[in-house]
N, C-alpha and C positions, 0 to 999 in steps of 0.2 A: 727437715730431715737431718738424721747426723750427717756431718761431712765425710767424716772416714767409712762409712758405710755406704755413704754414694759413691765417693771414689771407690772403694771395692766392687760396687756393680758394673764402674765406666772399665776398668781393666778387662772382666771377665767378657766382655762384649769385643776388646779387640784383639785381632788374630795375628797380627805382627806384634812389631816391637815399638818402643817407646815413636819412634816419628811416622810408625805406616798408620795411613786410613782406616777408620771403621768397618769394616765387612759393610757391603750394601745388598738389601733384598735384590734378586732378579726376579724383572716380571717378564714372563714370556707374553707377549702381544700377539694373537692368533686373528688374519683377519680370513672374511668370505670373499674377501677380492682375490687374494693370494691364490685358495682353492681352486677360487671360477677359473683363475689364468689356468692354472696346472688343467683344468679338466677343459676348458677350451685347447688347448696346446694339445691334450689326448686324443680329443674328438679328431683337430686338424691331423693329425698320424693316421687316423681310419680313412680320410677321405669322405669328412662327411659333406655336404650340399645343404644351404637352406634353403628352406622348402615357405613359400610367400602365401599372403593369402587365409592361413589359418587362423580363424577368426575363435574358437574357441577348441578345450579337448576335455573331455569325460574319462575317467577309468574308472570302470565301477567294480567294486571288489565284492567277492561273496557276501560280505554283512549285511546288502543292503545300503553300503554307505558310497560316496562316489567323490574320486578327487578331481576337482573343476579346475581348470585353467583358463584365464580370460584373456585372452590375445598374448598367446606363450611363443616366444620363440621356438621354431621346431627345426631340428635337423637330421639328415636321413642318410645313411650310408647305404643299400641297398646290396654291394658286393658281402658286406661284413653283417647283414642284419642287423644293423643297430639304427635304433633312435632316441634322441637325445630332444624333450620336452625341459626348456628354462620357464620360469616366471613365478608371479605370483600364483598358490596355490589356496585353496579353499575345498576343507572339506565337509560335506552336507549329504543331507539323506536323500534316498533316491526322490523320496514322495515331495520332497521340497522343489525337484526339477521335475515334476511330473508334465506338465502339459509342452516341454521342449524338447524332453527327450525319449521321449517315443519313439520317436525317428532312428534314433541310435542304437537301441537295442536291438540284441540278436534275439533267436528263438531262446537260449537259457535266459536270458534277461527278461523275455516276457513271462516264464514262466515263475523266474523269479518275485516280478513284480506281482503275479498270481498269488504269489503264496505274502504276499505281503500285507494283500487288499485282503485274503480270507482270513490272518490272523490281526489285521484291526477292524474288520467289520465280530469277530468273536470276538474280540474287546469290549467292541460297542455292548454286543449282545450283556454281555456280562454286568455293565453297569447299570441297564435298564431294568428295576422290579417287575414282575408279571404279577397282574391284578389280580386280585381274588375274589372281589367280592364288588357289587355296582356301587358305584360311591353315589348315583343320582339318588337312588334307595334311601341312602343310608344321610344323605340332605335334608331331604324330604322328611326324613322323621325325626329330624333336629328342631328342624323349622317348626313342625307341630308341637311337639315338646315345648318351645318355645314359646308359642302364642298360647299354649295349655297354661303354661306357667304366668305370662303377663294377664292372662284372663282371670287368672283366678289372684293373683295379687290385689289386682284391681278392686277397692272399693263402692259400695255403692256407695250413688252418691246420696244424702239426706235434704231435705232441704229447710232454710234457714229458715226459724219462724219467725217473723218479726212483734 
């Protein structure tokens, strides 16, 4: 590269005078520890309680879909109506938790899961062709077609005079 052209790019980069420092990027550093403190420190202003023992929690949303918590920290303020669910979360369709939680659902939730089961059983419906015509029938006259066609291929046979 020419030199006089790179020294014109080294000047335009700095923002004082001949002896100050290059400008340096700022990276702002954002963590989820930082958050957690601030909203732990919130929750403690409400007076919340933890609450032991809770082995699992479900929210299940209109979609049909449900956010899973597996051994979540729970905390409960009960003067202030608040609760406060930490952990790891997972979310999944109801029919993937069918056989655990039954138990948890309310009457909307079972109606919901009603209309779950009737629009994949009309699913089902839908990919299945409806017959038209007996296919045993219609073998059956393959098969003769068949031996009609090898019988008459067939040669007689001559036999060899010696």
């Amino acid at each position: 590269m020419n030199p006089e052209k790179l020294k014109k790019m080294q000047s335009e980069v700095r923002i004082g005078g001949k002896g100050m420092p290059r400008r340096k990027k700022k990276i702002v550093h954002t963590s989820s520890a930082v958050d957690d403190k601030k909203l732990q420190l919130s929750l403690k202003k409400l007076g919340v309680n933890t609450i032991p023992g809770i082995e699992e929690v479900n929210m299940i949303k209109n979609d049909g879909s449900v956010i899973h918590f597996n051994n979540p920290k729970t905390q409960a303020s009960l003067g202030t109506n608040t609760f406060a669910i930490t952990g790891h979360s997972e979310t999944k369709m109801i029919t993937e938790m069918l056989p655990n939680i039954i138990s948890q659902l309310g009457p909307e939730g079972l109606n919901q899961l009603k209309k779950l089961a009737t629009a994949a059983a009309a699913e089902e419906d839908d990919d299945v062709p409806e017959l038209t015509e007996n296919f045993e029938e219609v073998s059956k006259k393959e098969e003769e077609t068949k031996e009609a066609a090898a019988a008459s291929s067939k040669a007689p046979e001559v036999p060899a005079s010696s």
